[in-house]
C-alpha positions, -999 to +999 in steps of 0.1 A: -027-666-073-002-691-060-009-726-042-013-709-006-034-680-013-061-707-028-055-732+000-064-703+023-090-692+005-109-723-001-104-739+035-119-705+053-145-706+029-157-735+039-151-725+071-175-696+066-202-716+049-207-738+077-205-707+106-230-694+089-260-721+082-250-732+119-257-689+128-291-698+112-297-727+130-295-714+159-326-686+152-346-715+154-331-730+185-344-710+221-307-699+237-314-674+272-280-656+276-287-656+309-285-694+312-253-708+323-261-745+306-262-722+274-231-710+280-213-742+285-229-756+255-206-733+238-234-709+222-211-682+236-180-668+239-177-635+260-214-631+258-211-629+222-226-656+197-201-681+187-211-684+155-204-650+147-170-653+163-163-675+138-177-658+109-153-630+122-125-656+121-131-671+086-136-637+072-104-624+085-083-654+069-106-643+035-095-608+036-057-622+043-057-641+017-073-616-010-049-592-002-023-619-007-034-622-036-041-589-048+001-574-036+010-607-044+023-617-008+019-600+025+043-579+045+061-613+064+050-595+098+014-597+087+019-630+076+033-643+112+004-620+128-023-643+106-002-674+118-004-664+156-040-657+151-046-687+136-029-709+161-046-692+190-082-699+175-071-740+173-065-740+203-099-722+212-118-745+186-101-776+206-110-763+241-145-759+227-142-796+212-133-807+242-161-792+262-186-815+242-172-846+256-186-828+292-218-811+284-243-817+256-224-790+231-254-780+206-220-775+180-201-803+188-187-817+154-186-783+133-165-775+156-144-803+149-150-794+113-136-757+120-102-774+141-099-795+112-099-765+086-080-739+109-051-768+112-048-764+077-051-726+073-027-727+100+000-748+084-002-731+052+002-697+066+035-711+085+050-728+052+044-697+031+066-675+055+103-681+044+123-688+078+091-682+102+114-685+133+141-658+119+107-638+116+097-647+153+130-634+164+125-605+145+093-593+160+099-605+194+088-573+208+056-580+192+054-612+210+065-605+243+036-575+241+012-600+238+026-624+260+022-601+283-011-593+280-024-628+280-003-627+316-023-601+325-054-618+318-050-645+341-037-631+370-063-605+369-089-633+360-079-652+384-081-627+411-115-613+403-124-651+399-118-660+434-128-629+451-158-634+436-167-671+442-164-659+481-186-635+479-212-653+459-208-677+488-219-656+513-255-668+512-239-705+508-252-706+473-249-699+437-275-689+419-280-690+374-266-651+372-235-659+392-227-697+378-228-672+341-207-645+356-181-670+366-181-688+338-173-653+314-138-646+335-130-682+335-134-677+293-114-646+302-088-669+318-088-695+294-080-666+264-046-654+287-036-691+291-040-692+252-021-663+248+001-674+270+008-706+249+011-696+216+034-662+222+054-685+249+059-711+222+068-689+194+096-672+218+107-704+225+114-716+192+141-682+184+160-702+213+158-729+221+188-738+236+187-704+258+157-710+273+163-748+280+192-737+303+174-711+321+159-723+355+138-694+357+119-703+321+118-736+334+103-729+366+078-707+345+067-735+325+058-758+353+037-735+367+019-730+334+020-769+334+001-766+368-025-738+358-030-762+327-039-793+349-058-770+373-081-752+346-089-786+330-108-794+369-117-761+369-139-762+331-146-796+328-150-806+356-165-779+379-182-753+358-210-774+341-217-786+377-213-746+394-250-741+405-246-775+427-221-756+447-241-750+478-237-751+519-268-746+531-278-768+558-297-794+534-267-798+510-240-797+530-233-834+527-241-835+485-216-833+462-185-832+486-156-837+457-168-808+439-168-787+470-131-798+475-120-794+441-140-756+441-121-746+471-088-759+457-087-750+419-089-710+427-063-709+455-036-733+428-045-710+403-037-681+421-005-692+436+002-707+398-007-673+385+012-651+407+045-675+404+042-680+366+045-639+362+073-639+388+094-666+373+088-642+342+096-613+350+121-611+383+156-613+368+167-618+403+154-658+404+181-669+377+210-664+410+188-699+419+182-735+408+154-749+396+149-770+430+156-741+446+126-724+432+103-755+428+103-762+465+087-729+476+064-731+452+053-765+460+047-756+489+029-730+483+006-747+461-001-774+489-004-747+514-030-730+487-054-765+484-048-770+524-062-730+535-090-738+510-099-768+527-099-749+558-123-723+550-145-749+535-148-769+565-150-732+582-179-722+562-199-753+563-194-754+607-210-718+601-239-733+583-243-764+609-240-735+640-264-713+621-292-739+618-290-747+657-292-715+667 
């Protein structure tokens, strides 16, 4: 059993140990599914219990490394899969971090614990592959599968997203049910943009040159640069405060900036979404600049905060002509 394997094995491990007396706390702490606070505190993901997400996690990077150890080394394409894996979960395990810094996150510093030991697991999965990035270029089919799917996951996020916030406005409110509802695809959202990261990055590094002359991949990552900034206001800032998202006539003066920021964040996200899978996949956009292309989208994405604007001030005359009547 060399240096790696035992690294591996004794950070994920720990990793497990601690999921699991935090999986037994929580049978003695009252969580309702059904309660969107619940769901902000982190006690799910995807209506499943975190903890056992993480169990899931750890116990995968247990099983990598025992059959490490057992073939003495895994095929290099499992090895990059565990390393892809284990970057995307960071990433989770920091969005979930960060979340505690907005609402009071029952699992705020094992989760720092678990960022702390999937860092490691991650860097010694990447250091035990011999030239990683001649591996990424190798199984860049694999990664543009997946980078696809994570693209797929926020547009169509996105779009169910919105649709649905105007429809759960129809009464002017939003109740518990829908604040949970909305919070699941905007988890669903948040996976694509991670998939979007960590596939997008590994690409990036078979090239690097290549892509930093293509206006097209450029234009691409300003978008994503854009749905990054946008999805930070949309879950720290407006989920934990969804249910306080109402225009009936006796709060239709409260809480004004996260009424603007609600009718903004979905219409930049969709624009953002829409352009980031354009820029990838229409070949055509390399005949133009990256000015050329930044413009339009620009203004698009002002034209996207401006119409939501509009139909908020829309929707809240409705409301004052209603109560007249």
């Amino acid at each position: 059993m060399n240096f790696y394997t035992i690294g591996i094995l004794l950070l994920s491990i720990s990793g497990l140990v601690l999921a699991i007396f935090q999986y037994k706390s929580r049978i003695r702490t009252e969580v309702k599914e059904d309660d969107a606070l619940d769901h902000l505190k982190g006690m799910y993901i995807l209506k499943i219990p975190y903890e056992k997400l993480v169990i899931g996690y750890f116990g995968l990077m247990i099983l990598a490394a025992v059959v490490d150890w057992i073939f003495v080394g895994n095929p290099e394409k499992l090895n990059l899969a565990f390393f892809l894996v284990s970057a995307c979960a960071f990433l989770i395990f920091m969005f979930k971090f960060s979340m505690g810094f907005v609402t009071a996150v029952v699992f705020k510093w094992p989760t720092l614990v678990y960022v702390i030991l999937n860092g490691g697991i991650a860097a010694i999965v990447y250091l035990s592959m011999t030239h990683p990035v001649l591996k990424m270029a190798n199984a860049i089919e694999y990664l543009l599968t997946f980078h696809l799917l994570g693209m797929i996951l926020g547009v169509g996020g996105t779009m169910i997203l919105d649709m649905l916030i105007f429809h759960f406005l129809r009464n002017f409110q939003i109740n518990s049910s829908e604040a949970v509802i909305m919070h699941l695809i905007s988890e669903i959202i948040i996976l694509g943009l991670v998939l979007l990261f960590v596939t997008g990055t590994a690409m990036y590094l078979t090239d690097i040159a290549g892509y930093n002359n293509n206006p097209r991949f450029l234009m691409k990552m300003t978008a994503v640069l854009v749905l990054s900034i946008n999805g930070v206001f949309l879950n720290f800032y407006m989920m934990p405060k969804i249910e306080k998202l109402s225009l009936i006539e006796e709060d239709i003066e409260e809480d004004q900036n996260l009424k603007r920021i609600a009718f903004s964040v979905g219409g930049v996200s969709m624009v953002s979404w829409l352009a980031a899978f354009a820029f990838a996949m229409v070949k055509d956009l390399s005949n133009f600049t990256y000015i050329q292309m930044l413009i339009p989208y620009l203004i698009l994405v002002f034209g996207a905060i401006g119409g939501g604007q509009f139909i908020k001030k829309k929707m809240e005359k409705e409301v004052i002509e209603e109560s007249k009547e």
